[in-house]
N, C-alpha and C positions, 0 to 999 in steps of 0.2 A: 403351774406355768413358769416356764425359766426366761429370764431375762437375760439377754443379749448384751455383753456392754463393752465400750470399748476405751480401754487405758490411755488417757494422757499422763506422765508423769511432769510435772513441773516443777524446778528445783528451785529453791533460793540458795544461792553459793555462800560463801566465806569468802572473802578475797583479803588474804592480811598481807599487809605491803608493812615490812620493819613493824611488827607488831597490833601497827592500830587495824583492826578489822569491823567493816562497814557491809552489810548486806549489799549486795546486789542479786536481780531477781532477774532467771533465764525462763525461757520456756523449750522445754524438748520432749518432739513425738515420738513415742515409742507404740508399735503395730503389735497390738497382742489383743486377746477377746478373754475374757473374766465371766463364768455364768457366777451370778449372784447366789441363784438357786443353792448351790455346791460348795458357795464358800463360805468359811468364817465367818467372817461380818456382814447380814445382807445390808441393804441403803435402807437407813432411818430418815427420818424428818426432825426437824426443831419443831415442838408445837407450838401453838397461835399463844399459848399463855404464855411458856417459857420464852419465847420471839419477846413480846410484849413486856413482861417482867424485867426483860435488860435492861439496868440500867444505864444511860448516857445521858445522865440529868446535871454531873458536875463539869463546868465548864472550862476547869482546869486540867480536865479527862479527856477532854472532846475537841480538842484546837485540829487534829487532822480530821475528824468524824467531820466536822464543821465544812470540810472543803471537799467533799465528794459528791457523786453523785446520786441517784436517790435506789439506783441499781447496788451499786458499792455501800450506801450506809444499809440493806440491807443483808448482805454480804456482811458486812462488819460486824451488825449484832448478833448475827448465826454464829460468828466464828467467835466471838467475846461469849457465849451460850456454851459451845464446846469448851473452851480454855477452862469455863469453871468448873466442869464437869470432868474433864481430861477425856475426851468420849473418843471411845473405839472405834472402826470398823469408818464406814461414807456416811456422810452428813447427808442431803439433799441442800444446795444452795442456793441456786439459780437457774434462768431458761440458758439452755446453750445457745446463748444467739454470738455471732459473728466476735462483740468486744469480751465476752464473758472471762477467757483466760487473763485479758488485760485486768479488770475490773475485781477480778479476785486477787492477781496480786499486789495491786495498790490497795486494796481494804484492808488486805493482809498487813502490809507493811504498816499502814495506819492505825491498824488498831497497835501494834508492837511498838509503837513511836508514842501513841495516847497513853497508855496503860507499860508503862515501866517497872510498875509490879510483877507483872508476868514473866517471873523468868524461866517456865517450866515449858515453853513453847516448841517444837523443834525447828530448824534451821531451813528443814525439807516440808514438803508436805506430795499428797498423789492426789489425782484429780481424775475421775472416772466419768464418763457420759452417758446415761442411762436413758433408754426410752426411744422413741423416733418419730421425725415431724415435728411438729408442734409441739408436744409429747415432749420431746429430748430435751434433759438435765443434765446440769454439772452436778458433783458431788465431791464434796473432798475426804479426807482422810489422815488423820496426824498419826494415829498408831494401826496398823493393818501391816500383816505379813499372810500369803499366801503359798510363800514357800519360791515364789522367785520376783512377785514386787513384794517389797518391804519398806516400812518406815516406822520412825518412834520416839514417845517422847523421850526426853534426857533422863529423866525421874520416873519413879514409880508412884503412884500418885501418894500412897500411905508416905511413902518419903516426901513427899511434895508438900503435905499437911504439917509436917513435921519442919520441913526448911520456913513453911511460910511464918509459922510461930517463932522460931529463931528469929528470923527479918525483921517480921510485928516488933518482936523484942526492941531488937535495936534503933530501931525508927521511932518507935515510943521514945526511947532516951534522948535522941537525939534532940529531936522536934520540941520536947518538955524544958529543954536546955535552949535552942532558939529563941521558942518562946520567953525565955526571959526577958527578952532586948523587945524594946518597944517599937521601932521603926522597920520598916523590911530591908532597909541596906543592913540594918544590924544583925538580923535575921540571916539576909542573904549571904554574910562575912563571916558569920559562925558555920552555917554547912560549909563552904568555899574551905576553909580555915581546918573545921574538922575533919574532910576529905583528904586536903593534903595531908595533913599530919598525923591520919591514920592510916591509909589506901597507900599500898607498894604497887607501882606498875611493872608488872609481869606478865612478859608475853605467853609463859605456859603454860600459867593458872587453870584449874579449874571454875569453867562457869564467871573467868574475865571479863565476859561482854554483857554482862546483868549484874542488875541491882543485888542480888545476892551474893555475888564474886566480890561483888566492893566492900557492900556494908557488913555480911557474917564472916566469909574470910580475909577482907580485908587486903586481897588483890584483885586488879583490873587492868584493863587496857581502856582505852580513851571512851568506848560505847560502854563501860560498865561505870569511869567516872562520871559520863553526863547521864545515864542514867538516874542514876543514885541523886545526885544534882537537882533534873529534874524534882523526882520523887517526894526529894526533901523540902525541897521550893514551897512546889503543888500543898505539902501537909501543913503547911505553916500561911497557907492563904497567898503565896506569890505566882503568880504566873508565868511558867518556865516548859519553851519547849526543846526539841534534839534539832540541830543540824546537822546536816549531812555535805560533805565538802571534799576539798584535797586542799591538806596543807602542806607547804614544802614540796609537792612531788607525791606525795603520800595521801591514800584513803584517809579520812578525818574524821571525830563527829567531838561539837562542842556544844552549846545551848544561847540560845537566846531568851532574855528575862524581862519583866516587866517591873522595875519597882518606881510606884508610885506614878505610874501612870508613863514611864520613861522605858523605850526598850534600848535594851544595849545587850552586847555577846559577852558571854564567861566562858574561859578553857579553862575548865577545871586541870586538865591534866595537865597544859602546859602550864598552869598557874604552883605545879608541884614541884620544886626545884630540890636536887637531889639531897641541901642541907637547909634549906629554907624557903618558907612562901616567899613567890616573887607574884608582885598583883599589875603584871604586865597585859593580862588578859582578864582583868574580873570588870566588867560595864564598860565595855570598850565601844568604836563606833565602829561605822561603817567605815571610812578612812584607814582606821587603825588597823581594823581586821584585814581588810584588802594586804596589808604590807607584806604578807605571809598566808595568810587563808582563801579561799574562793569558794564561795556559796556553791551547792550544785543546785542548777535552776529550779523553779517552779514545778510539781506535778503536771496543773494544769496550765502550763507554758511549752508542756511534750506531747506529740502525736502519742496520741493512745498505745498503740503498741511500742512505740519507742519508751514510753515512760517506766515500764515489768526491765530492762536491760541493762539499767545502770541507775548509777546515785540522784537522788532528786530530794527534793523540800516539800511539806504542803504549807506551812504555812514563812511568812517574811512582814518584817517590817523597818521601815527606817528607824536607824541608830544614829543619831546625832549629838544628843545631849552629852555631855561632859561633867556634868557635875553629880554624877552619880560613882565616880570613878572613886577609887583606895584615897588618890593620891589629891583629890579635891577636897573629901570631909578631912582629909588628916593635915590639911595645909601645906603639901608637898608638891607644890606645882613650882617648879622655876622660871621666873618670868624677868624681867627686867633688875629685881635687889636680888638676885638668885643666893648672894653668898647669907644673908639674915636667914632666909628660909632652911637654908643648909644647916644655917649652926643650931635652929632652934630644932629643925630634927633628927639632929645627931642626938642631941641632950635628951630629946626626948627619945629615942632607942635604945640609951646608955641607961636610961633612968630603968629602961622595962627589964634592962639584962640582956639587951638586943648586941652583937657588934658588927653591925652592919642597918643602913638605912636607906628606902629607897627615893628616885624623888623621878617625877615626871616633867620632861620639859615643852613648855607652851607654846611655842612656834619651831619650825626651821631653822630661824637665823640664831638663837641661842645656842642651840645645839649644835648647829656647824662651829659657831664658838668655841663648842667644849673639842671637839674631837678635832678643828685646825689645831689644839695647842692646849690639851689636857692638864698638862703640868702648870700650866699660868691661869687654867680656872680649877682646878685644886688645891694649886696655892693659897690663893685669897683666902678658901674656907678655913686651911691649917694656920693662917695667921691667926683667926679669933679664937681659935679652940684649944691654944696654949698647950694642956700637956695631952690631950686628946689624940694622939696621932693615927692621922690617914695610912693605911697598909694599902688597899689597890682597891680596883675599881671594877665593874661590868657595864655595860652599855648591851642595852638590849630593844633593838624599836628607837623608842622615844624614851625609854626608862634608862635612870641610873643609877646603879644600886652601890652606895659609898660603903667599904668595908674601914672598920679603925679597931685600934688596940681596947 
């Protein structure tokens, strides 16, 4: 008996605006009939054990799984079941009812946002309907070609085995190295630290927008630095998940972390400055981020179909805390003695073989201070610092980062 089917293809785009590139998810019908019978791949099913066996038992895995619906975490563990397997040909997924295409591509994006491991996923996927009545099923498909639809993973999977061992590699090292540091901000300053000072942002790169592009080759664009961010956070026991935003005018994606019970935002990539870390963006707030960032809203804050069309978040929380920031453990906050603070951490960035030091300033009215009349609040500091001389400055936000001989 031949089955009847009829093709949706549904695409997740690329959309790279100046480099940074952020998924966005379209739906478009294409009228074409597929007999199963005849082809390649006919439609499989997930079995009740394999379904079951998935795991989503680590909670630092699960922050978008957590926010769906019980349609959708379905959906989710069938396609986490594929990923592992890299499976050929239709899945069998869900009943085709009315939200079904919405619901697959928020599961989808969620599992790629939970599971930052995954970099062997494709960009596209194809969605078939099988059956009728009641009867009638979605199915998807990550690698299927029939000779006019096609799709595929990036990797062969014997390759995919082989990159994943490379990664394992390096994520061992890293995280063993982490782990040194007792606290999670120290934790969390080592990956930050060792991201920039390894990771070149390159818009060309191969495989830039995964944790593999970052950490084995060692280029990325902004989804492949918070990946890796993430990744590294999660192995080391911190809880860190992906934003999704427009910065400046531009598609975005940074992370939001949990240390010690405190959330606040990291841009890793803007945190990578062409000849030096600047920690303008590492535990920042809500305040701070707004100055330049904007969250894209909530999943569940969008009409169902509107939420598959464009950028969105599953999960958020309030950033407020301030003492989680670079510039609070290191005593680089200027406040009211600003010039004492200055000179103790010049001294101390000269000491490290640093020439340049940053410093954060704690209200508005200081800082209008600085920038009515820079030269008369840099002065004060080059009085105490004798032969120490100030060369120039950057002003970045609320951060100032002093350069000297």
């Amino acid at each position: 008996m031949k089955k009847s089917v009829s093709l949706i293809i549904s695409i997740i785009l690329i959309i790279s605006l100046c480099g940074c590139s952020i998924k966005e998810t379209i739906g478009n019908t294409v009228d074409s009939v597929l007999d199963f019978a005849d082809s390649l791949f006919p439609v499989q099913s997930i079995s009740q054990e394999e379904y079951e066996l998935y795991d989503i038992s680590q909670p630092d895995l699960t922050s978008c799984y957590n926010t769906l619906s019980e349609n959708q975490k379905t959906i989710y563990k069938k396609i986490g079941v594929m990923a592992d397997k890299m499976t050929e040909g239709y899945i069998k997924l869900c009943k085709a009812k009315q939200t079904a295409i919405s619901d697959i591509a928020i599961a989808y994006d969620a599992f790629l946002k939970d599971r930052a491991d995954i970099f062997w996923m494709p960009d596209t996927y194809i969605i078939a309907s099988t059956g009728k009545g009641n009867n009638k099923m979605y199915a998807i498909a990550f690698e299927y070609s029939d000779g006019k639809n096609s799709n595929h993973y990036p990797v062969k999977k014997e390759k995919r085995d082989q990159m994943v061992a490379q990664l394992d590699s390096v994520i061992n090292e890293i995280t063993q190295k982490a782990e040194e540091f007792s606290t999670q901000y120290e934790k969390e300053k080592y990956i930050n630290d060792y991201l920039c000072n390894n990771v070149t942002y390159d818009k060309s790169a191969l495989y830039s927008n995964t944790v593999y592009g970052a950490l084995v080759r060692k280029t990325a664009l902004c989804e492949g630095y918070s990946k890796a961010f993430k990744l590294l956070c999660n192995k080391v026991g911190i809880q860190c998940d992906l934003v999704s935003g427009v910065a400046e005018g531009e598609n975005h994606m940074w992370n939001l972390v949990n240390i010690d019970g405190a959330f606040s935002y990291v841009d890793v990539t803007w945190n990578d400055g062409e000849d030096y870390i600047t920690y303008s963006y590492f535990n920042i707030t809500d305040q701070q981020l707004s100055h330049d960032h904007t969250s894209a809203p909530l999943v569940s804050d969008l009409p169902l179909d509107d939420a598959r069309k464009g950028l969105y978040n599953f999960v958020s929380y309030s950033c407020t805390y301030t003492g989680n920031t670079y510039f609070a453990k290191e005593n680089l906050v200027f406040q009211g003695s600003y010039v004492t603070t200055a000179v103790k951490g010049i001294k101390a960035a000269q000491q490290k073989g640093q020439s340049y030091q940053q410093f954060l300033f704690s209200d508005d009215k200081l800082q209008n201070k600085f920038t009515q009349n820079p030269d008369v609040f840099l002065g004060k500091i080059q009085l105490l610092l004798l032969d120490k001389k100030l060369t120039y400055y950057s002003l970045n936000r609320d951060t100032l980062t002093i350069f000297f001989e």
